[in-house]
MIFIBA-963132 format. One record per residue (C-alpha): x, z, y; residue number from 1; residue in three letters. Coordinates in steps of 0.5 Angstrom, whole numbers. Each point is the difference from the previous one (the first is absolute). Example, Ala and Ser with C-alpha at 12.3 -4.5 7.8 and 13.67 -1.06 7.14 Angstrom:
2
r x=25; z=16; y=-9; pos=1; code=Ala
r x=2; z=-2; y=7; pos=2; code=Ser
END
This chain:
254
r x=8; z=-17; y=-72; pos=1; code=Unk
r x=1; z=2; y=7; pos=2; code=Unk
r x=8; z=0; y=4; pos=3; code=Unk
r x=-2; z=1; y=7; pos=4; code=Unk
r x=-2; z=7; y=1; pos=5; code=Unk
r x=-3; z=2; y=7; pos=6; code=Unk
r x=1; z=8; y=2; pos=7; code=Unk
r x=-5; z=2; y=4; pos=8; code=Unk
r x=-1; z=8; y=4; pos=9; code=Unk
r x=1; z=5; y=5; pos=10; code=Unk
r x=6; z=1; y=3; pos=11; code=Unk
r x=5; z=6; y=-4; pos=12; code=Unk
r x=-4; z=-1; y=-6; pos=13; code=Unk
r x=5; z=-3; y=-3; pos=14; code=Unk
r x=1; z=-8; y=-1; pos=15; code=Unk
r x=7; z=0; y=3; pos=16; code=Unk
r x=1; z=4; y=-6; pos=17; code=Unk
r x=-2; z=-5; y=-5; pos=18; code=Unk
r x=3; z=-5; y=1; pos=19; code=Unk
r x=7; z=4; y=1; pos=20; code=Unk
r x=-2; z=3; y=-7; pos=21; code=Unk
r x=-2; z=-7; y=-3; pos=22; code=Unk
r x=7; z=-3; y=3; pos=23; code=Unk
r x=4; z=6; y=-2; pos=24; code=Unk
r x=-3; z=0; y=-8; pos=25; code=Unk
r x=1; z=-8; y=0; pos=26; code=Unk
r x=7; z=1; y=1; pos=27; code=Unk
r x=2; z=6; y=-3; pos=28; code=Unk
r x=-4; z=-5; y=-7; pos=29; code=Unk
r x=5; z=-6; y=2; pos=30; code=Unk
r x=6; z=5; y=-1; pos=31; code=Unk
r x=-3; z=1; y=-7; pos=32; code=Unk
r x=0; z=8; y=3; pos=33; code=Unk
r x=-7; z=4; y=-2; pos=34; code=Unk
r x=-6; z=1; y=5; pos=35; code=Unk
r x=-5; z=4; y=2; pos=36; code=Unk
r x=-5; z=-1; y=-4; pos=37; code=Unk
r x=-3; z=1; y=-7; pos=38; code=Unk
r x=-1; z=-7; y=-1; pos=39; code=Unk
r x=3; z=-7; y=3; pos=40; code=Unk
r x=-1; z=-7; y=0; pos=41; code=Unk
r x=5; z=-2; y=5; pos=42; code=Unk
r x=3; z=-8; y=-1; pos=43; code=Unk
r x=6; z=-4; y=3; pos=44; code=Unk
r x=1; z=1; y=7; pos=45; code=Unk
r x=5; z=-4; y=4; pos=46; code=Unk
r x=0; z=2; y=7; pos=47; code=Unk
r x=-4; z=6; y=3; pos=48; code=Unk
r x=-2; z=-2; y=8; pos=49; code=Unk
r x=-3; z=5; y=5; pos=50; code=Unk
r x=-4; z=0; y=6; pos=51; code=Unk
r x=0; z=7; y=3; pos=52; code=Unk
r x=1; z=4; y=6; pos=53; code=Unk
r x=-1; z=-2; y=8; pos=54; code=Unk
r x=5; z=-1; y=4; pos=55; code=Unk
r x=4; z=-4; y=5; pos=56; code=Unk
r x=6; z=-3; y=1; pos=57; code=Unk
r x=4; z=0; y=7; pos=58; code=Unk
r x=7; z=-3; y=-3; pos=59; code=Unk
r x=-4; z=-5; y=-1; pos=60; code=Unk
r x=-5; z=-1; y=4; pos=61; code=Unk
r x=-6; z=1; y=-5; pos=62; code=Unk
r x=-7; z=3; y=1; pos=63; code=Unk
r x=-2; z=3; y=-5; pos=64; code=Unk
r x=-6; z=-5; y=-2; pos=65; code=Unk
r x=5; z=-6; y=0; pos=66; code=Unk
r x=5; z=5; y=-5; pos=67; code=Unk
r x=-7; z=1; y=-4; pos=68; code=Unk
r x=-1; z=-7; y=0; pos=69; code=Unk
r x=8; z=-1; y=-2; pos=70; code=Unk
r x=0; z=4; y=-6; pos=71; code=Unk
r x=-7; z=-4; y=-2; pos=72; code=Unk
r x=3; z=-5; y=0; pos=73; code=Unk
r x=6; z=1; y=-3; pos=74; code=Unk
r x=-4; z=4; y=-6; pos=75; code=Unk
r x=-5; z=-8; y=1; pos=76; code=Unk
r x=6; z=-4; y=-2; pos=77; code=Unk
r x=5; z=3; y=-4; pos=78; code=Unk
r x=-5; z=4; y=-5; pos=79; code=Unk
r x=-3; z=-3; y=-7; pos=80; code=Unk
r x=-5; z=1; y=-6; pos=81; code=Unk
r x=5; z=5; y=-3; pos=82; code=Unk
r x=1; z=5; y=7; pos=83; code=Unk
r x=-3; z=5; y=2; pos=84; code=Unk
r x=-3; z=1; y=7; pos=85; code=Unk
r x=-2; z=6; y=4; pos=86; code=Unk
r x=-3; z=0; y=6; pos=87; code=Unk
r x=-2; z=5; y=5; pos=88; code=Unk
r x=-4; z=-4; y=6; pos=89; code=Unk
r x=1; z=-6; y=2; pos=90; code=Unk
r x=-2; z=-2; y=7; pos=91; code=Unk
r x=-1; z=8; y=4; pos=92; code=Unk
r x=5; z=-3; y=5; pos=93; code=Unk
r x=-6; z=-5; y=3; pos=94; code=Unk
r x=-7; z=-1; y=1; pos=95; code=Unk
r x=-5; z=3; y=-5; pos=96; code=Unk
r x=-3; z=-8; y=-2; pos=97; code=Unk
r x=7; z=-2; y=1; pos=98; code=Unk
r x=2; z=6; y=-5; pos=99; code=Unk
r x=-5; z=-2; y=-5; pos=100; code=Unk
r x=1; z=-7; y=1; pos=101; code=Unk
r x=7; z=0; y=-2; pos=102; code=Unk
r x=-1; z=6; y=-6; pos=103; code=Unk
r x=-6; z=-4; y=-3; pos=104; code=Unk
r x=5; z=-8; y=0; pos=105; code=Unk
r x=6; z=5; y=-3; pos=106; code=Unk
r x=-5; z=3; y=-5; pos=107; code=Unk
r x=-3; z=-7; y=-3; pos=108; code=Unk
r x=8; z=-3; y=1; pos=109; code=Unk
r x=2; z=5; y=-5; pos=110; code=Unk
r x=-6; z=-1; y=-5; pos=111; code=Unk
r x=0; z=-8; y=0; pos=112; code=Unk
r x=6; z=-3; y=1; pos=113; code=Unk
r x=6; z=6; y=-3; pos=114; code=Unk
r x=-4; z=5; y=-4; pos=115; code=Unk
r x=4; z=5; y=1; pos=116; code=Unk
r x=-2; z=8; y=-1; pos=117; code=Unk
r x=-1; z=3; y=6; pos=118; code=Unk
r x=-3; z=6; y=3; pos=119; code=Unk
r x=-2; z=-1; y=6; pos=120; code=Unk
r x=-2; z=8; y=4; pos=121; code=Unk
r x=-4; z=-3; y=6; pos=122; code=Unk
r x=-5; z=3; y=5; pos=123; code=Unk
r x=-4; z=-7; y=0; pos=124; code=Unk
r x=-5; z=2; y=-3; pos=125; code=Unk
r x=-3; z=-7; y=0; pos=126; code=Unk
r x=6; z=-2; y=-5; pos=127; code=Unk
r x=-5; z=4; y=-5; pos=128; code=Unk
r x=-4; z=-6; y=0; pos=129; code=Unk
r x=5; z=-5; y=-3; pos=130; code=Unk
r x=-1; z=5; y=-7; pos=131; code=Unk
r x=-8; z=-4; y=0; pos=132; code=Unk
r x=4; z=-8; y=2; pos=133; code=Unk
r x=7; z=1; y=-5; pos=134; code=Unk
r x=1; z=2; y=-6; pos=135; code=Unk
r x=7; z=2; y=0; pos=136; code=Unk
r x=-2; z=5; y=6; pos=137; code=Unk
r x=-2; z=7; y=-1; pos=138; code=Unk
r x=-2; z=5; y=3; pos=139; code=Unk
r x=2; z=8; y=0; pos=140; code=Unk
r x=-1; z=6; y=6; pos=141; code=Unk
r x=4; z=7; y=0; pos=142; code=Unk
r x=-6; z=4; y=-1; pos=143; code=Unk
r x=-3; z=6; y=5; pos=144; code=Unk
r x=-6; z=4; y=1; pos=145; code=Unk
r x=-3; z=1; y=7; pos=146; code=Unk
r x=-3; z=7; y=1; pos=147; code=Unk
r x=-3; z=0; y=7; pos=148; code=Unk
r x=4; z=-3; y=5; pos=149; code=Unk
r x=7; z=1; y=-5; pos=150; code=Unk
r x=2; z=-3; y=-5; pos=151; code=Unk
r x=5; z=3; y=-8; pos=152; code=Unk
r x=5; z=-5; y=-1; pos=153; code=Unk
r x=-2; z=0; y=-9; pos=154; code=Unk
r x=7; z=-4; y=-1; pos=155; code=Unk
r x=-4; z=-5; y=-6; pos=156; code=Unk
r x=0; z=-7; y=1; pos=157; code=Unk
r x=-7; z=-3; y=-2; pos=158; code=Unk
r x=-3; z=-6; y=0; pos=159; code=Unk
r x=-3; z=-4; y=5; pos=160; code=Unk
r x=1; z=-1; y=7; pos=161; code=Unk
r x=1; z=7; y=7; pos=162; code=Unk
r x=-5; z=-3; y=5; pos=163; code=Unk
r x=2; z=5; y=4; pos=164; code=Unk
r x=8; z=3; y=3; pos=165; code=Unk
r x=-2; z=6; y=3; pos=166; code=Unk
r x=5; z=-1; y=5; pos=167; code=Unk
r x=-3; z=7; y=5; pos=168; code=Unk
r x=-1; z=4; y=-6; pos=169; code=Unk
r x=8; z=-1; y=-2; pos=170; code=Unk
r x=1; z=1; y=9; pos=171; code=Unk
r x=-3; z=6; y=-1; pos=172; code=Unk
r x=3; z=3; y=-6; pos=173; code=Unk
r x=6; z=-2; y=4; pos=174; code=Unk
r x=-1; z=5; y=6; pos=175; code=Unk
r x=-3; z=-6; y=4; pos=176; code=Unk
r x=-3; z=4; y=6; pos=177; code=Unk
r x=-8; z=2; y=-2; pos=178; code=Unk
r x=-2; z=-4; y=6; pos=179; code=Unk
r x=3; z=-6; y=-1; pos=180; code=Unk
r x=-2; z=1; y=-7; pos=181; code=Unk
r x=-7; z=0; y=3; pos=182; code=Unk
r x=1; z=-5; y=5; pos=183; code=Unk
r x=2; z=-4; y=-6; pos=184; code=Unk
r x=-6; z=1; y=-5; pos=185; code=Unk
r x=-4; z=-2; y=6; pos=186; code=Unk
r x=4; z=-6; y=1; pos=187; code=Unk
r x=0; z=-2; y=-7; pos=188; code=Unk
r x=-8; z=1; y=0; pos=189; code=Unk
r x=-2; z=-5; y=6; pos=190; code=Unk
r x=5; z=-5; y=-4; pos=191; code=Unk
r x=-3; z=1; y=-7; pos=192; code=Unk
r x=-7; z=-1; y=4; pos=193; code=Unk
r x=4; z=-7; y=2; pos=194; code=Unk
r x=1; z=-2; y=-6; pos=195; code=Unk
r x=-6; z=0; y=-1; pos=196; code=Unk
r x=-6; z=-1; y=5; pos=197; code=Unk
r x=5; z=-3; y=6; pos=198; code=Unk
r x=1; z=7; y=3; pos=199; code=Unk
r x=6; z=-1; y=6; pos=200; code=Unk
r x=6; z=6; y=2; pos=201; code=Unk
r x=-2; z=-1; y=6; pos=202; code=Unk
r x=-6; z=4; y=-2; pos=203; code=Unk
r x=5; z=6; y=0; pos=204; code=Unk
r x=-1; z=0; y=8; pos=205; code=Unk
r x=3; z=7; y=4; pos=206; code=Unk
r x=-7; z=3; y=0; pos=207; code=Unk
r x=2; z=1; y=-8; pos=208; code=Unk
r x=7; z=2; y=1; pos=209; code=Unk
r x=-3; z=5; y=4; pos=210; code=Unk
r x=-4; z=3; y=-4; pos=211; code=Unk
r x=5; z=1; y=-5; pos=212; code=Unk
r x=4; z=3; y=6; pos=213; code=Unk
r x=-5; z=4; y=1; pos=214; code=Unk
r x=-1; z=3; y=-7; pos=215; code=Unk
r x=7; z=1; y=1; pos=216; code=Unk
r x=-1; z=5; y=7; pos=217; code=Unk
r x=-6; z=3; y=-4; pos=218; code=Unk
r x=4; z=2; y=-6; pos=219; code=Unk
r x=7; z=3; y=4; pos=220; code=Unk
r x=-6; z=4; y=4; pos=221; code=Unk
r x=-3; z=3; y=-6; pos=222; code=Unk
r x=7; z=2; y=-2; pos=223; code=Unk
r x=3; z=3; y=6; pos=224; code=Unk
r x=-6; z=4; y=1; pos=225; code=Unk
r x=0; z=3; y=-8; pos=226; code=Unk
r x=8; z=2; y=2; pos=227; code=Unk
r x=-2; z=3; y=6; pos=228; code=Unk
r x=-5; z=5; y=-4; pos=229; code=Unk
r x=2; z=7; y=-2; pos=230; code=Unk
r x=-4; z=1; y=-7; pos=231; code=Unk
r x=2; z=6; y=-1; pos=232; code=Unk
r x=-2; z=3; y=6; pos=233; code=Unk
r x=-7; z=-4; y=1; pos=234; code=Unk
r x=-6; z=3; y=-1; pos=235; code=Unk
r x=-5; z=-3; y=-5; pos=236; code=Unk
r x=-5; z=-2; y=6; pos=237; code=Unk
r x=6; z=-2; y=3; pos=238; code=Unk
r x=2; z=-4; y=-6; pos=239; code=Unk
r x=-7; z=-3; y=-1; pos=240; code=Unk
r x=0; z=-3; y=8; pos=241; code=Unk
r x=7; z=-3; y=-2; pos=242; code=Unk
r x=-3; z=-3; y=-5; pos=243; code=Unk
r x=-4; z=-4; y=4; pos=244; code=Unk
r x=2; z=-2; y=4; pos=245; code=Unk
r x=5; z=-4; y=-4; pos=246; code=Unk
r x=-6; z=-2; y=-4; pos=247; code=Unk
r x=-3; z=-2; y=6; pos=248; code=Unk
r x=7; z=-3; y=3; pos=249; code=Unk
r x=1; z=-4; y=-6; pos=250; code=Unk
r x=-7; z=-3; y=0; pos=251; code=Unk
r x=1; z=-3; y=7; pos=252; code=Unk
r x=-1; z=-7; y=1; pos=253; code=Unk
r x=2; z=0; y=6; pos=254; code=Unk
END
């Protein structure tokens, strides 16, 4: 039966909830109070330890990978196979192989020598493949939908792993200017193609920002042009011969 459950998804769909969720049910069952739940198999637990949030510490010097790592360590060394152990991230304060590197040797310690349950929310999407390996581990996602370039948040877990984190998306809906949020699907695309055949950022030259630049400049043009047209006072002909000429302005390559 597996304890160790790798959580997976997009931001703000909901794997902090999770595990405070989770926390607070299991500590609300050790006071022998009711929970949220028309059925519950909750056993002993003596101590319930959380790695959540990011931040430094000034007073004492701290970065905020090496309190990370301080409190992973606690978590490593003072938990056992009747602690719960809510994790969320582990490793975003460095690298990506060194994040991924960590998070995967926290994972297989937790499994082989401790045994404690755990749900670990990640954005490590390679932790997914330690489901294949352990049998302790499994793994679960915060489901959305995709439609076009947005996504709906479903708030359900499901099954299996989320090979994707929607990071431009959630910048989008979190205001992030249009052409940044452009630049940054262009980005993201040259580094999927990357991933796959060997495709380099330094592909994404000046003539491509230009471009993008340039489809920006179009655009305001098209606008201030449509603002400083008086509808109600045009002509049909008049109207017709605007018309094309933003047609013919939107087409313009050059």
């Amino acid at each position: 039966e597996a304890f160790v459950m790798v959580l997976t998804g997009p931001n703000m769909a909901g794997k902090s909830t999770v595990l405070r969720q989770v926390g607070l049910i299991v500590l609300m069952a050790q006071t022998g109070s009711f929970v949220p739940a028309d059925a519950a198999r909750i056993g002993l637990c003596d101590r319930v330890f959380t790695r959540v949030g990011a931040s430094d510490s000034l007073s004492s010097g701290q970065s905020t990978f090496m309190v990370e790592m301080t409190e992973t360590a606690t978590i490593l060394n003072g938990a056992t196979d009747r602690s719960l152990i809510l994790l969320d991230e582990i490793g975003r304060g460095t690298s990506t192989y060194d994040g991924v590197a960590i998070a995967w040797a926290v994972t297989e310690y937790i499994h082989d020598k401790m045994g404690a349950r755990t749900i670990f929310a990640t954005h490590y999407h390679e932790l997914v493949e330690l489901a294949d390996s352990l049998p302790g581990v499994s793994a679960w996602n915060v489901a959305v939908r995709e439609t076009g370039e947005d996504i709906v948040f479903l708030r359900r877990l499901e099954p299996g792993g989320c090979d994707r984190s929607y990071g431009v998306q959630v910048a989008r809906l979190a205001g992030v200017p249009a052409t940044v949020v452009k630049r940054a699907f262009a980005v993201l695309h040259e580094l999927e193609q990357g991933a796959d055949g060997g495709t380099r950022l330094s592909h994404l030259d000046d003539a491509n920002r230009g471009q993008l630049s340039l489809f920006e400049r179009r655009e305001s043009e098209i606008r201030e042009r449509l603002s400083g047209y008086d509808v109600d006072g045009m002509t049909p002909r008049e109207a017709l011969v605007a018309l094309d000429d933003l047609k013919k302005l939107a087409e313009d390559d050059g």
